[in-house]
N, C-alpha and C positions, 0 to 999 in steps of 0.2 A: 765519126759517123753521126749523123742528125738523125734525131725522129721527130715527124711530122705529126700530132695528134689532134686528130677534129673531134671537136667535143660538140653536142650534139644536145641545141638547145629546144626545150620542151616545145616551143611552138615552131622549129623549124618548117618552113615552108614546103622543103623538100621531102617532108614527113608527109604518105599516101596514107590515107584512111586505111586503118587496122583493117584484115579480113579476117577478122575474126570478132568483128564488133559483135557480133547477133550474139557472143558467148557474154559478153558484159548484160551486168543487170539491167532490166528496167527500170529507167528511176523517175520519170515523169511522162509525163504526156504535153505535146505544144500543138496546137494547129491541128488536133485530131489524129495525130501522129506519133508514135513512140518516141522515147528519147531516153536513149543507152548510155553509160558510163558515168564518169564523175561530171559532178555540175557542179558549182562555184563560180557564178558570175563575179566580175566581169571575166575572169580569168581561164575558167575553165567552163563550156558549155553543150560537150557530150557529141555525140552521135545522133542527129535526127533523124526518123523516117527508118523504115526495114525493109520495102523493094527497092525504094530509090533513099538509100542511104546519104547524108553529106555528115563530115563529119564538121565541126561548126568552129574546132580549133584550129584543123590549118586550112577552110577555106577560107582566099584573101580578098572575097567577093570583090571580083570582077564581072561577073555576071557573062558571062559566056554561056554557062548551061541553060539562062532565060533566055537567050536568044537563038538557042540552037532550036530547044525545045517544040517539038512541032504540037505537041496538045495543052502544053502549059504550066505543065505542073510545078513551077516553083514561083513561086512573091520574094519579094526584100522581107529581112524582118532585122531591126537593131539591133546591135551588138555593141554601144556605147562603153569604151574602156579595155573594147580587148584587143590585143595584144596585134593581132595579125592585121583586123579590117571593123568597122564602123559599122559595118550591115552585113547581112550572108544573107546567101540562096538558102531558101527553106521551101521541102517538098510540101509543101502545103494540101495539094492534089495527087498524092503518090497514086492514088486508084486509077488517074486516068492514064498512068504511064501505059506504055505501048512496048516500051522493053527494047528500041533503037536503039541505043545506048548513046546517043549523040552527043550527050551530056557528059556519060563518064570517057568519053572519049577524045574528048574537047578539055577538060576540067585541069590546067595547064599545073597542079598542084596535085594530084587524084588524090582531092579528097570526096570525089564520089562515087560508089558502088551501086551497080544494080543490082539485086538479086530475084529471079522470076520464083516466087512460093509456090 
């Protein structure tokens, strides 16, 4: 008999943003925007934003969510050395969200969350 075990690495792609990130701490602030969890650049860099969540370790900025986005709400911001991608989608303007979801629905790795407060 074989067993098959996948082992299941911290930055897997296929890992969707926790729903349950609003429970992790707040531990800084970027772009006027909260930012949940562990941080340790380059390697680890948290959860940004709280209606329009991305979480910043498994998006592998593709930029999908900037181009769906019909008000705008996200910019590039660097991410030099991490693991996944070079840049991510950062809610920059989460206030103007509209709450489409176009974003976390397009977001081919869901590392994006909306949440309406």
């Amino acid at each position: 008999m074989t067993v098959k075990i996948h082992l299941i690495n911290k930055w897997d792609k296929n890992m969707p943003i926790n729903p349950d990130f609003m429970k992790n701490p707040i531990t800084g602030e970027h772009n006027s925007h909260k930012v949940r969890g562990e941080v340790n650049p380059p390697e680890k860099l948290g959860v940004h934003g709280t209606q329009v969540a991305v979480d910043h370790d498994c998006c592998e900025g593709d930029g999908i969510c900037i181009s769906v986005c019909p008000v705008s709400v996200f910019d590039w911001v660097g991410s030099p050395g991490h693991p996944t991608s070079k840049k991510k989608s950062d809610p920059v303007r989460e206030q103007d969200c509209i709450f489409c979801r176009a974003c976390e629905s397009q977001c081919p790795v869901t590392a994006i969350r909306i949440t309406e407060l």
